[in-house]
N, CA, C and O atoms as a printed pandas DataFrame, in Angstrom:
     atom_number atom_name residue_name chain_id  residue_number  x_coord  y_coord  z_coord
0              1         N          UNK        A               1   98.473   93.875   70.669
1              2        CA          UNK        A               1   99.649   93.846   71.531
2              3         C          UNK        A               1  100.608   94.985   71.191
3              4         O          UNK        A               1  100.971   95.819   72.021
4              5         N          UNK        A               2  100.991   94.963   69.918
5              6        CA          UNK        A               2  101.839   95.821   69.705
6              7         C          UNK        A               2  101.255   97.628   69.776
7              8         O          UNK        A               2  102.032   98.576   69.666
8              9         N          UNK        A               3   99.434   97.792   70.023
9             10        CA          UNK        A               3   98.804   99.217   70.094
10            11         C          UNK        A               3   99.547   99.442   71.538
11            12         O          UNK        A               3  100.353  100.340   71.783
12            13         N          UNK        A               4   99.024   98.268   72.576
13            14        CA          UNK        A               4   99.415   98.509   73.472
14            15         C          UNK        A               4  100.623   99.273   73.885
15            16         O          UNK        A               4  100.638  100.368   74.448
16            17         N          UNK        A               5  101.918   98.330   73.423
17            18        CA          UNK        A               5  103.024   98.765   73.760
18            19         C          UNK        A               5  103.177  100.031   73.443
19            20         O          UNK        A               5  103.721  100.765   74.268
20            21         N          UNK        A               6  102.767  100.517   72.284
21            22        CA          UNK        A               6  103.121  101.854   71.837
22            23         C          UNK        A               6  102.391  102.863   72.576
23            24         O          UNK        A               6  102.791  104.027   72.559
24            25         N          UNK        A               7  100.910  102.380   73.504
25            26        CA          UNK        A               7  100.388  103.375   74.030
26            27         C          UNK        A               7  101.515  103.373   75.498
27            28         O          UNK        A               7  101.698  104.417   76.123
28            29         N          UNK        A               8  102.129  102.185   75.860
29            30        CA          UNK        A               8  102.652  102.228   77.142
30            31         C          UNK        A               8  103.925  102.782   77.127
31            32         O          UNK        A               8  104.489  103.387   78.039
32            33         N          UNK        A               9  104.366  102.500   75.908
33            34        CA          UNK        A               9  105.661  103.635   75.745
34            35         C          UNK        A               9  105.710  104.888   75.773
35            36         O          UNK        A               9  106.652  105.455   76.328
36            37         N          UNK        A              10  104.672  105.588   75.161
37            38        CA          UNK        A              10  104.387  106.835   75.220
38            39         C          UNK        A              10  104.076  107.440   76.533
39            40         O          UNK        A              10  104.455  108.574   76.827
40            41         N          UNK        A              11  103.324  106.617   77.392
41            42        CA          UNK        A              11  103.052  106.878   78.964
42            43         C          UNK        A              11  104.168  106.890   79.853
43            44         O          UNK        A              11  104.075  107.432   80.955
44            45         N          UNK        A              12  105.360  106.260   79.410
45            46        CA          UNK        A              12  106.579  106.006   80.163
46            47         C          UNK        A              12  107.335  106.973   79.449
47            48         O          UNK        A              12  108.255  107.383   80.158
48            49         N          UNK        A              13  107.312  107.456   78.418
49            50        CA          UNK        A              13  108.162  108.533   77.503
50            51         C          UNK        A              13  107.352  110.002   78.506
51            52         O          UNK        A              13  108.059  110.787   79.138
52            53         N          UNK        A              14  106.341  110.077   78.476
53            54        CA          UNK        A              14  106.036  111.327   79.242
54            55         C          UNK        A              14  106.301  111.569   80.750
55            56         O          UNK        A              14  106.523  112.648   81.299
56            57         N          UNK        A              15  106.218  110.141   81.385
57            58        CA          UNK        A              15  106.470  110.107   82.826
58            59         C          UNK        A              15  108.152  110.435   82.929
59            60         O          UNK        A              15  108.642  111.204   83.756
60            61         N          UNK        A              16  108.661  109.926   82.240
61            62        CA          UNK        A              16  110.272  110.210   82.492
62            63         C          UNK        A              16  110.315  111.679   81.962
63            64         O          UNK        A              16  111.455  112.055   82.234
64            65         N          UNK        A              17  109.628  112.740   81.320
65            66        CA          UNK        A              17  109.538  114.110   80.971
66            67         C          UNK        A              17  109.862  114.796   81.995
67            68         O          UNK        A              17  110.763  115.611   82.195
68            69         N          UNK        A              18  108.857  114.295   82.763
69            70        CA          UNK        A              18  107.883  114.779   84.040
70            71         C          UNK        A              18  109.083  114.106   85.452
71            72         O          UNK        A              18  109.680  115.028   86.009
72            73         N          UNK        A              19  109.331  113.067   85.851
73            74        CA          UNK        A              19  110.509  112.563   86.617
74            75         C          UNK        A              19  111.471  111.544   86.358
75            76         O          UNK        A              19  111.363  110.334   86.158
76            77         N          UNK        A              20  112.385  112.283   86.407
77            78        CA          UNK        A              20  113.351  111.379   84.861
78            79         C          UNK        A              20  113.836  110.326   85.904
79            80         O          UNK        A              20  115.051  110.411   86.082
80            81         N          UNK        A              21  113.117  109.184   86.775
81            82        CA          UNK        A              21  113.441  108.335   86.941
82            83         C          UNK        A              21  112.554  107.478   86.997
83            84         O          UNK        A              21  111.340  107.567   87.178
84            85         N          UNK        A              22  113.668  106.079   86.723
85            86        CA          UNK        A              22  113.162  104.723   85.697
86            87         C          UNK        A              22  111.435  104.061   86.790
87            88         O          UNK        A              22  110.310  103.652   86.503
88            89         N          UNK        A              23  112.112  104.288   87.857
89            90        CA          UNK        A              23  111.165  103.235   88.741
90            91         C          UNK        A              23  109.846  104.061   88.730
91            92         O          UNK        A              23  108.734  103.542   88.639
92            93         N          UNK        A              24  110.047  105.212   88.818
93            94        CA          UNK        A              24  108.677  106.334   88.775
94            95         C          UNK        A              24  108.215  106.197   87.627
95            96         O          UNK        A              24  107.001  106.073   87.463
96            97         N          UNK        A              25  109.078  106.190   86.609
97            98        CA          UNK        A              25  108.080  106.333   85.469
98            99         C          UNK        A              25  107.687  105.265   85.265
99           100         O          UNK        A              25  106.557  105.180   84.784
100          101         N          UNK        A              26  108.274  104.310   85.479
101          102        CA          UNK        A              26  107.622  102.729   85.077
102          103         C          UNK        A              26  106.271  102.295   85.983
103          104         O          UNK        A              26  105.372  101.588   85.529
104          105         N          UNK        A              27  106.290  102.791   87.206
105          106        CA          UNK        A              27  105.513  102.959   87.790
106          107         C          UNK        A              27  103.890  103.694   87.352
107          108         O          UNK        A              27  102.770  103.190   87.431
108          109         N          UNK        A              28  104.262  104.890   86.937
109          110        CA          UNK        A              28  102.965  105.489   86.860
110          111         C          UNK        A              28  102.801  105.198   84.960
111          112         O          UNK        A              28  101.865  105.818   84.454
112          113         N          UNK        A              29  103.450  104.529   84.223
113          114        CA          UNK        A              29  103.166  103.697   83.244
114          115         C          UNK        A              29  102.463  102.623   82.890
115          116         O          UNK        A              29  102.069  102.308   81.767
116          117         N          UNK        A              30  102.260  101.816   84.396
117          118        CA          UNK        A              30  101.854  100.613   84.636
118          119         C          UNK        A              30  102.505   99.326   83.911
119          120         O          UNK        A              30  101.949   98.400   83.321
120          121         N          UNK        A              31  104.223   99.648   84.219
121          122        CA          UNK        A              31  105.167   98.590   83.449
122          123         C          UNK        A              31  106.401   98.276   84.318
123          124         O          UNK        A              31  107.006   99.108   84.993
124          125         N          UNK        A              32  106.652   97.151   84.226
125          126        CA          UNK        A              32  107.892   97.064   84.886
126          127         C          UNK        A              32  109.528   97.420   84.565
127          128         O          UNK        A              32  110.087   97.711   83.508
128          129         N          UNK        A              33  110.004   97.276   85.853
129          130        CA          UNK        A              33  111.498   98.086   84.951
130          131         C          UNK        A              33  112.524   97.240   84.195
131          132         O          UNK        A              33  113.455   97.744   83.566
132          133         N          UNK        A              34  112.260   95.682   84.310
133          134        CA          UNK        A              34  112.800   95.165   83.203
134          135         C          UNK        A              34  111.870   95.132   82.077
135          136         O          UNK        A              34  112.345   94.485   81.143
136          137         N          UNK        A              35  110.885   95.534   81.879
137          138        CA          UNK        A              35  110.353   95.689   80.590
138          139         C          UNK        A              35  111.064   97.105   80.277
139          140         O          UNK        A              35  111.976   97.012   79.456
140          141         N          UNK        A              36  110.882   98.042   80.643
141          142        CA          UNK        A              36  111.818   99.376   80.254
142          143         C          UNK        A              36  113.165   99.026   79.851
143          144         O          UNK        A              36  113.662   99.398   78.788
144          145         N          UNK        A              37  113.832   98.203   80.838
145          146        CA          UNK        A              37  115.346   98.086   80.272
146          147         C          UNK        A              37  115.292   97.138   78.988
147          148         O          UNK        A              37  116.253   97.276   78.231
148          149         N          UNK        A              38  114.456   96.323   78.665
149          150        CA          UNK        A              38  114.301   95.728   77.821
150          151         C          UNK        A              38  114.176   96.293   76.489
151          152         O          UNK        A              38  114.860   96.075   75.488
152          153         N          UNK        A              39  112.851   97.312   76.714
153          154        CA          UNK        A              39  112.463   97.770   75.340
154          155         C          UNK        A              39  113.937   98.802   74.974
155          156         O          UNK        A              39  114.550   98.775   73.907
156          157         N          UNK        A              40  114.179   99.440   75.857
157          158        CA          UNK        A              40  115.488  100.401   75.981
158          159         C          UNK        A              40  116.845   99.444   75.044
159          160         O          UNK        A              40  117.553  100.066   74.253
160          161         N          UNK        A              41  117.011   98.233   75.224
161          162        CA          UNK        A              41  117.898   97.557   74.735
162          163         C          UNK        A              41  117.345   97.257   73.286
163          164         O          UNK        A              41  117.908   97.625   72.256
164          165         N          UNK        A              42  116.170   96.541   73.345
165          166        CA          UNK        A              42  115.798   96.319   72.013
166          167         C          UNK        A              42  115.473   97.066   70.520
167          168         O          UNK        A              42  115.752   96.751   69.363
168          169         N          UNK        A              43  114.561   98.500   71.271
169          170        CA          UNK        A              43  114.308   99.274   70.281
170          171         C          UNK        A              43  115.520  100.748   70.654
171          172         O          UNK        A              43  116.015  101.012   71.750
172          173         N          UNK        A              44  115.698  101.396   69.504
173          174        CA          UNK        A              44  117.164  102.169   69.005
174          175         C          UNK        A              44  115.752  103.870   69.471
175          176         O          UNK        A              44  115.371  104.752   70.240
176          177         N          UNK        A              45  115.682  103.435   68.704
177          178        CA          UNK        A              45  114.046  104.696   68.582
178          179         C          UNK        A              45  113.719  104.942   69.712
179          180         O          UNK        A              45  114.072  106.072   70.048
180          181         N          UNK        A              46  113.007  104.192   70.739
181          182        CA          UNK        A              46  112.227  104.746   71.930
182          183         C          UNK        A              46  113.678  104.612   72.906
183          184         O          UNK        A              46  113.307  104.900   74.044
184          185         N          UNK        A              47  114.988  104.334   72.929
185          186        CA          UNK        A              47  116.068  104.462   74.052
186          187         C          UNK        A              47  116.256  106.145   73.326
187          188         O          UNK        A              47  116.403  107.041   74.157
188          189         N          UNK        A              48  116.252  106.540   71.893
189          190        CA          UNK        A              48  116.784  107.822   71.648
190          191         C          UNK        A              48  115.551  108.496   72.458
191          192         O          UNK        A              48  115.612  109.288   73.398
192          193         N          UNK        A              49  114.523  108.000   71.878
193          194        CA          UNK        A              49  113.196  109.005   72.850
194          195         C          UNK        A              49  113.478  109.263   74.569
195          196         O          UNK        A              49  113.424  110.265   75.282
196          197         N          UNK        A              50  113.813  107.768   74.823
197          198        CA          UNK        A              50  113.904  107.937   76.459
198          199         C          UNK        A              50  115.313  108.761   77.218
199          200         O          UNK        A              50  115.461  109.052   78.405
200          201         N          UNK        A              51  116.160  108.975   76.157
201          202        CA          UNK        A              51  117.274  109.454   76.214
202          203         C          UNK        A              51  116.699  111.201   76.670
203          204         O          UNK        A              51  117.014  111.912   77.624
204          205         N          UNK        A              52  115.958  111.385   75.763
205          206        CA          UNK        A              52  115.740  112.948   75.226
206          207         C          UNK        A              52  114.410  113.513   76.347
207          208         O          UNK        A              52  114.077  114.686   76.514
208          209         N          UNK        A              53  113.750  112.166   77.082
209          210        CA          UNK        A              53  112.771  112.732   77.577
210          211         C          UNK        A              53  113.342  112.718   79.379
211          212         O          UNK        A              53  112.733  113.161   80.352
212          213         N          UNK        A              54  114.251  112.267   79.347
213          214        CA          UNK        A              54  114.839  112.420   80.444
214          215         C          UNK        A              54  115.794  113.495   81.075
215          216         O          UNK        A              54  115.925  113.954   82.210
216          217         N          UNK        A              55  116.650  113.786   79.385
217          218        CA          UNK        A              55  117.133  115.094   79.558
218          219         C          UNK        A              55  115.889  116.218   80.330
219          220         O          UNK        A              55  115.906  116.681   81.471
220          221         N          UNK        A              56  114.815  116.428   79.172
221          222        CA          UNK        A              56  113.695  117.007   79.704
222          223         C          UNK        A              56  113.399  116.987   81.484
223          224         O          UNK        A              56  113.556  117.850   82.348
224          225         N          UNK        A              57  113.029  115.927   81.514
225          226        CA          UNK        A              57  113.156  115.733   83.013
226          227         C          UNK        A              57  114.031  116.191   84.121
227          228         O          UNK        A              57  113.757  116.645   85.231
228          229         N          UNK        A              58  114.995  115.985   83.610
229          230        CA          UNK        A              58  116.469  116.702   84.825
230          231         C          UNK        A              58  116.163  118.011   83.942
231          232         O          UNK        A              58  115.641  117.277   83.103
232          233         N          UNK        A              59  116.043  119.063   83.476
233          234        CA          UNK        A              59  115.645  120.457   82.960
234          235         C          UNK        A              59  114.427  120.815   84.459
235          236         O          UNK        A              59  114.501  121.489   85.487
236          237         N          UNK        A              60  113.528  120.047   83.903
237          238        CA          UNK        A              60  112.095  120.415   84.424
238          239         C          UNK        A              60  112.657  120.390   86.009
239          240         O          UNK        A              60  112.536  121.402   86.699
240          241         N          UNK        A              61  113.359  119.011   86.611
241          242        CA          UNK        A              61  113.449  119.035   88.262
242          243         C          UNK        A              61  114.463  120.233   88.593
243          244         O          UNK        A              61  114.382  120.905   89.620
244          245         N          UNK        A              62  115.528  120.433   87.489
245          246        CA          UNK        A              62  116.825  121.619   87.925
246          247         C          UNK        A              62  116.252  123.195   87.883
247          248         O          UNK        A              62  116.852  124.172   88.330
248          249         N          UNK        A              63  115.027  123.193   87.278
249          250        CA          UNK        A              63  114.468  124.370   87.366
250          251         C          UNK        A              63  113.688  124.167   88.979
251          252         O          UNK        A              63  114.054  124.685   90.034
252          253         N          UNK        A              64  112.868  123.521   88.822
253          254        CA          UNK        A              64  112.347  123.540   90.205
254          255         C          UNK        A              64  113.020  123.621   91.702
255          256         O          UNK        A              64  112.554  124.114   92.729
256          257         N          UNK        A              65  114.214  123.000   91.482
257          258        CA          UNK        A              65  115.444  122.951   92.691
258          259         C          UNK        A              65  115.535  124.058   92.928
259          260         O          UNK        A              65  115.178  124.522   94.011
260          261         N          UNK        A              66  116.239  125.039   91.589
261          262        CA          UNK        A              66  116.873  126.289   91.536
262          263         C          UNK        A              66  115.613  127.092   91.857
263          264         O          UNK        A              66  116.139  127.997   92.506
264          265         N          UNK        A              67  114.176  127.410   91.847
265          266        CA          UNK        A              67  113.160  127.942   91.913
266          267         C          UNK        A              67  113.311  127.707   93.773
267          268         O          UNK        A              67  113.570  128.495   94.683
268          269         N          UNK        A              68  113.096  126.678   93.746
269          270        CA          UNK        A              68  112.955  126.377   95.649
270          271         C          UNK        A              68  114.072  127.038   96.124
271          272         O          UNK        A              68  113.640  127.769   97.016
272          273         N          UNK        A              69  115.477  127.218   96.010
273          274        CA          UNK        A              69  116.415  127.647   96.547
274          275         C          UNK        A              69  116.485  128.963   96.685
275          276         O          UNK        A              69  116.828  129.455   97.761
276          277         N          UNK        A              70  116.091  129.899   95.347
277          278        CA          UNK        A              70  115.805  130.719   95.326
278          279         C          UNK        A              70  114.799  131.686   96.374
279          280         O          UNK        A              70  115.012  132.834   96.763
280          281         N          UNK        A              71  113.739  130.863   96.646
281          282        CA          UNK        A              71  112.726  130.839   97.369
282          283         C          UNK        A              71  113.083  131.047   98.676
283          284         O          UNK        A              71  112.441  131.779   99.430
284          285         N          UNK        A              72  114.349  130.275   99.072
285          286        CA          UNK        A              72  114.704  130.007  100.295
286          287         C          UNK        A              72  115.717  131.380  100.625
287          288         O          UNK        A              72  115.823  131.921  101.726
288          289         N          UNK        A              73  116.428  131.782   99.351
289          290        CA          UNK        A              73  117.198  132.914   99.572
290          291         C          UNK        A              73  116.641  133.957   99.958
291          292         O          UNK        A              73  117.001  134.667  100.897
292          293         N          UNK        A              74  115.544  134.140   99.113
293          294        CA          UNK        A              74  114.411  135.359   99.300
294          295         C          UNK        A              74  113.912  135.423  100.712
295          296         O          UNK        A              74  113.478  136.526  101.044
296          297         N          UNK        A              75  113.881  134.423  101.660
297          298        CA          UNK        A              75  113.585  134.000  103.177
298          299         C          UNK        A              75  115.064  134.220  104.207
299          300         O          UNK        A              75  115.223  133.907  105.387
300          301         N          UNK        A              76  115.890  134.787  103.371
301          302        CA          UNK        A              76  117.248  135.055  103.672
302          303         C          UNK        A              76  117.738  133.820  104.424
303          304         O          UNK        A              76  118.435  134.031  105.416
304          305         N          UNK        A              77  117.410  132.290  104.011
305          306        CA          UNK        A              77  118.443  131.303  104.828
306          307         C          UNK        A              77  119.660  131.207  104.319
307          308         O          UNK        A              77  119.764  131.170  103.093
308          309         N          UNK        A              78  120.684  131.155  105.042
309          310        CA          UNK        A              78  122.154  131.460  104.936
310          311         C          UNK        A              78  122.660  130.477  104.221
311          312         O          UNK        A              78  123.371  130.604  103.225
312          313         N          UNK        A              79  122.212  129.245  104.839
313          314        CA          UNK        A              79  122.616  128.294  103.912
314          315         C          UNK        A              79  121.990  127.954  102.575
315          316         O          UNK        A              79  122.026  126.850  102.030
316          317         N          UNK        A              80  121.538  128.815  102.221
317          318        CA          UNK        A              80  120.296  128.849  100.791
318          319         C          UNK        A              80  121.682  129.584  100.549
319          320         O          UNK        A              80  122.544  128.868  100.040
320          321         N          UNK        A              81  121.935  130.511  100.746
321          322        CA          UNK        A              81  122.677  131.882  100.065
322          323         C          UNK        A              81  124.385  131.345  100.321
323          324         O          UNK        A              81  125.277  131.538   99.495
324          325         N          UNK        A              82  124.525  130.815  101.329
325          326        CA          UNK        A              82  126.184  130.071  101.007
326          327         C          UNK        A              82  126.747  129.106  100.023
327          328         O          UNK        A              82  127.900  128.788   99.730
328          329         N          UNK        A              83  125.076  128.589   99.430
329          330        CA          UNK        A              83  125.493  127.326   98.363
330          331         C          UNK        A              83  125.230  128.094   97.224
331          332         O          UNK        A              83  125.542  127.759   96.081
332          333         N          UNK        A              84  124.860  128.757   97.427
333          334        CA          UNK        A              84  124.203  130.119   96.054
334          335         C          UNK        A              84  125.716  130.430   95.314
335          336         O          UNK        A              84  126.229  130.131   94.236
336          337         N          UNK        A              85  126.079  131.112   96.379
337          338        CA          UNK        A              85  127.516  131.840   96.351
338          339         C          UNK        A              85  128.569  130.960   95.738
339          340         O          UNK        A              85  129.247  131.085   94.718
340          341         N          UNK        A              86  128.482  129.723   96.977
341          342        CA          UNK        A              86  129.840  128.717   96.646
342          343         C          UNK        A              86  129.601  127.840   95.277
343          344         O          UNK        A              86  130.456  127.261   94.606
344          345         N          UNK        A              87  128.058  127.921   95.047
345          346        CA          UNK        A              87  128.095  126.908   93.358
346          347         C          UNK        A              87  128.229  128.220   92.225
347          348         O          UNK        A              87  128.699  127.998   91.109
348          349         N          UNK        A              88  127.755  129.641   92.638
349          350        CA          UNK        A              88  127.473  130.063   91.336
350          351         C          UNK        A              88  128.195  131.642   91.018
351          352         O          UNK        A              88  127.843  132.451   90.160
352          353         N          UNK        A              89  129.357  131.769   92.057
353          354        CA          UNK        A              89  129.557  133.071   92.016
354          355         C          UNK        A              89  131.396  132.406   91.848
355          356         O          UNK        A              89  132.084  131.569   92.432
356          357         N          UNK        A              90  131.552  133.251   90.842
357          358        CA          UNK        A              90  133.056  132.879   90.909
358          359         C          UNK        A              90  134.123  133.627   92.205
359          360         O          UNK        A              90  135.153  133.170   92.699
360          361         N          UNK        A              91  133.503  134.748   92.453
361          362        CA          UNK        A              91  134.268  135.702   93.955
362          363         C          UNK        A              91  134.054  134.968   94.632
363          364         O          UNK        A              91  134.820  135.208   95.566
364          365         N          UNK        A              92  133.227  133.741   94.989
365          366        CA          UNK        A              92  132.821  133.143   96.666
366          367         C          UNK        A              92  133.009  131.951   96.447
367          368         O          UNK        A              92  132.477  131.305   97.350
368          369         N          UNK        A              93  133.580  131.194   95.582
369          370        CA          UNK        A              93  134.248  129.653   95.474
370          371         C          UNK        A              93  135.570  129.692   96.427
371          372         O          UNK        A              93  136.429  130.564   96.562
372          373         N          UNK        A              94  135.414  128.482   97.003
373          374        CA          UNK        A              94  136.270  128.178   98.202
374          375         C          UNK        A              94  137.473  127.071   97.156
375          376         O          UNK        A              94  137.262  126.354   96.178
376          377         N          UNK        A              95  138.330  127.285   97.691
377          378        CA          UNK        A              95  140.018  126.266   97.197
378          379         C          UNK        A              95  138.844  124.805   97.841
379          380         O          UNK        A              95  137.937  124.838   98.672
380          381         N          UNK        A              96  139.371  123.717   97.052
381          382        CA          UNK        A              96  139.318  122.447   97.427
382          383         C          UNK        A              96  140.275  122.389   99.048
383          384         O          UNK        A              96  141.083  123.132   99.604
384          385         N          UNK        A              97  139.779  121.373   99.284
385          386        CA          UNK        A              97  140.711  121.368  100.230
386          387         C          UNK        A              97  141.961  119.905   99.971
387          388         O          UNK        A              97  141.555  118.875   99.433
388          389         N          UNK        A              98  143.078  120.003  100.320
389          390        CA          UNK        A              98  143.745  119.478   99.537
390          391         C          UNK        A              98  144.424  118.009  100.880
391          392         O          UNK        A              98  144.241  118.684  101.893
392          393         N          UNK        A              99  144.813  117.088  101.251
393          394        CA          UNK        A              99  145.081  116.491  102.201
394          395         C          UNK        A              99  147.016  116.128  101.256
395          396         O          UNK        A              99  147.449  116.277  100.113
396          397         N          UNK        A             100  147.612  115.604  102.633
397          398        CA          UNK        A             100  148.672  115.449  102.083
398          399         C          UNK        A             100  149.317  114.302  101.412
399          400         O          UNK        A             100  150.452  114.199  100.946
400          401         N          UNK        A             101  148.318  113.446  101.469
401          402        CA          UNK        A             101  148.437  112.005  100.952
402          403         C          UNK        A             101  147.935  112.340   99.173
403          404         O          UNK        A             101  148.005  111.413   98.367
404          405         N          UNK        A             102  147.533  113.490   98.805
405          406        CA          UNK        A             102  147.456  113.831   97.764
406          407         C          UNK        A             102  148.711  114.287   96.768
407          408         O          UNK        A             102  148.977  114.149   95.574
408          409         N          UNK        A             103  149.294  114.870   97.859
409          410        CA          UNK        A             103  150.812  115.327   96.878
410          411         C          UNK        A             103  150.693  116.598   96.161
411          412         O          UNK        A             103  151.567  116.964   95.375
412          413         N          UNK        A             104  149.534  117.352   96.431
413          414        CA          UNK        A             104  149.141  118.652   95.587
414          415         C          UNK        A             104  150.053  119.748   96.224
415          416         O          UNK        A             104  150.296  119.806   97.429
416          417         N          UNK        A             105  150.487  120.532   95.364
417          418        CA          UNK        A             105  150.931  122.137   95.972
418          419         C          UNK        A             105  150.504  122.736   95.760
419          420         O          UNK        A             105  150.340  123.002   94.569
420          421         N          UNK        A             106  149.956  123.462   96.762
421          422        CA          UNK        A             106  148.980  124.805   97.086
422          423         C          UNK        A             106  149.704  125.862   96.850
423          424         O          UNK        A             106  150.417  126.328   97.739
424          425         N          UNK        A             107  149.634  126.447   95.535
425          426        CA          UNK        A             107  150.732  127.895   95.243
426          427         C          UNK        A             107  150.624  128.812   96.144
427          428         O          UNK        A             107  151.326  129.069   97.122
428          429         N          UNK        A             108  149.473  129.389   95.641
429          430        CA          UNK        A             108  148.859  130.799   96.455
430          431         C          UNK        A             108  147.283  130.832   96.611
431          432         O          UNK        A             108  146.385  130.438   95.867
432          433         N          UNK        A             109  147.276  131.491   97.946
433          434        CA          UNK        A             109  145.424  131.144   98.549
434          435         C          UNK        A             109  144.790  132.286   97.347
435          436         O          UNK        A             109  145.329  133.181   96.696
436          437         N          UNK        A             110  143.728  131.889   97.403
437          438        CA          UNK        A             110  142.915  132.674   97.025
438          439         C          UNK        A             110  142.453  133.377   98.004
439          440         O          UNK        A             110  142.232  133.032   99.165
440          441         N          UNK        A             111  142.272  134.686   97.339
441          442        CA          UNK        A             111  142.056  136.255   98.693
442          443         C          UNK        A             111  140.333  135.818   98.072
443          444         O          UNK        A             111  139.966  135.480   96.947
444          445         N          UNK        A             112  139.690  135.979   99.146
445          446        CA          UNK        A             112  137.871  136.300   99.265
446          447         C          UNK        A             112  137.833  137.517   99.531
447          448         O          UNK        A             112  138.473  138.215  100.318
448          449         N          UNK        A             113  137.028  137.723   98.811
449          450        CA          UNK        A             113  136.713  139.763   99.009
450          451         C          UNK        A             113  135.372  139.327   99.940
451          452         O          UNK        A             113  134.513  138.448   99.867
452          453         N          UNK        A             114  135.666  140.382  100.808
453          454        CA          UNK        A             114  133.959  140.696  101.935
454          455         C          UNK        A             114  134.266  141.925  101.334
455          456         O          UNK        A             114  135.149  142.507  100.704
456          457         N          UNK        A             115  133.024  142.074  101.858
457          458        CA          UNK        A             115  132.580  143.739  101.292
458          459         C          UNK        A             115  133.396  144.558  101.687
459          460         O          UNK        A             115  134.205  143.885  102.326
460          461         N          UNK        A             116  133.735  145.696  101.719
461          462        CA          UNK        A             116  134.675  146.839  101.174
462          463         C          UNK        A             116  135.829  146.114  101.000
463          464         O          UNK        A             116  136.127  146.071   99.806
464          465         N          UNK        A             117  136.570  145.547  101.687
465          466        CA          UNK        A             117  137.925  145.356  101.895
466          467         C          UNK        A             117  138.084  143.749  101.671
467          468         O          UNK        A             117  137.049  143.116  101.462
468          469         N          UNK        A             118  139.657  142.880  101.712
469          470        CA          UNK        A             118  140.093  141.612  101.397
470          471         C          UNK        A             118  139.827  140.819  102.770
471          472         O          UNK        A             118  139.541  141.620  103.660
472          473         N          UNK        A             119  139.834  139.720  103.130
473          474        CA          UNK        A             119  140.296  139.334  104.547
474          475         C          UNK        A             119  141.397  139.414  104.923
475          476         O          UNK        A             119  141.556  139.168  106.118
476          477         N          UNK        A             120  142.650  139.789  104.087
477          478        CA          UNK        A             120  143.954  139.998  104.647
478          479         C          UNK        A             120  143.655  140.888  105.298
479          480         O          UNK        A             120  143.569  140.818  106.524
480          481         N          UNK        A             121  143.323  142.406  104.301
481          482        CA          UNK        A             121  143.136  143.909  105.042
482          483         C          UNK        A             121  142.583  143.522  106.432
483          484         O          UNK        A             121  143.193  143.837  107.454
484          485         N          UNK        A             122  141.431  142.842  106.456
485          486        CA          UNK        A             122  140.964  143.041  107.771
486          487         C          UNK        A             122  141.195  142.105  109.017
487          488         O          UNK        A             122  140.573  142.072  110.079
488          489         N          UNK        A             123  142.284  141.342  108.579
489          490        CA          UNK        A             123  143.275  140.313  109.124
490          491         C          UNK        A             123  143.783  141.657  109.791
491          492         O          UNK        A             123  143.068  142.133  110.673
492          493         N          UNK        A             124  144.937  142.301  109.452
493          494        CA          UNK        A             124  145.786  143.430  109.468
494          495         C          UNK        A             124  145.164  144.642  110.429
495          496         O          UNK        A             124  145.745  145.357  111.245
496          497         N          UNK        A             125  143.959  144.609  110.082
497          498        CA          UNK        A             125  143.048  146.017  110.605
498          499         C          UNK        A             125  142.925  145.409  111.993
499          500         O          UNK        A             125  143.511  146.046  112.868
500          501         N          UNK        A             126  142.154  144.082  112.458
501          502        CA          UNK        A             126  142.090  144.277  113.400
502          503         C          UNK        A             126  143.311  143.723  114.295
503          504         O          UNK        A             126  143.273  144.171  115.441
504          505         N          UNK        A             127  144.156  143.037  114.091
505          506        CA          UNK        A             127  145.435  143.296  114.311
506          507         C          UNK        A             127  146.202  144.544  114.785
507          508         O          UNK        A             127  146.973  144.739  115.725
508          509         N          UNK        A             128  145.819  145.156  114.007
509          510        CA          UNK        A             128  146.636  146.672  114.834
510          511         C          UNK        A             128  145.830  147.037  115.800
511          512         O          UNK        A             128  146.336  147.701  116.704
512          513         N          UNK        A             129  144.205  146.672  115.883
513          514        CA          UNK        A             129  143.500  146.865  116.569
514          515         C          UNK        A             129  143.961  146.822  118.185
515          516         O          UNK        A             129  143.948  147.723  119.024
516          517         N          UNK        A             130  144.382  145.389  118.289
517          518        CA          UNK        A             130  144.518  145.002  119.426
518          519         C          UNK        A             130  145.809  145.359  120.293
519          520         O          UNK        A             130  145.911  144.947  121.448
């Protein structure tokens, strides 16, 4: 009984590596998920293991996300490349938006640079334009 468990822990320690969630891994473990929450409560050892193999897991899926997105940028979709920008570029982060039931004061906007010039400048530019 107890070979068992240790072989089924180990099968559920690698499945959560691989997709760090409970029902999947318990699943392709061949265990249920109150036995997981169980052993998780009972033993100190395999919750630190399941702790650490899950980290693993969100690693392994956040690479793959970021790989696909990437993928998608390279295909030039805009919205691949607007969430690109708005999660990972500090020039292209947008202000929260703030409502007034919040009570926040909005000092000063943040200027977005487009290429050559600010959007004020070209607020202004085509303004005189017209």
């Amino acid at each position: 009984m107890a070979r068992t468990n240790k072989r089924k822990k180990a099968l559920l320690l690698e499945a959560l590596a691989e997709a760090p969630l409970a029902e999947m891994a318990c699943k392709r473990a061949g265990i249920s998920r109150a036995t997981y929450y169980r052993w998780y409560k009972e033993d100190k050892e395999f919750a630190r293991a399941a702790q650490e193999a899950i980290l693993l897991g969100d690693d392994r899926i956040n690479n793959l996300a970021e790989s696909k997105l990437v993928g998608l940028i390279n295909k030039e979709d805009l919205r691949a490349i607007q969430f690109w920008l708005r999660n990972r570029s500090g020039r292209f982060k947008f202000p929260k938006i703030v409502t007034a039931e919040q009570e926040v004061i909005v000092q000063e906007p943040r200027v977005i640079t487009v290429f050559p010039m600010r959007i004020d400048e070209k607020r202004r530019n085509e303004e005189d334009n017209d």
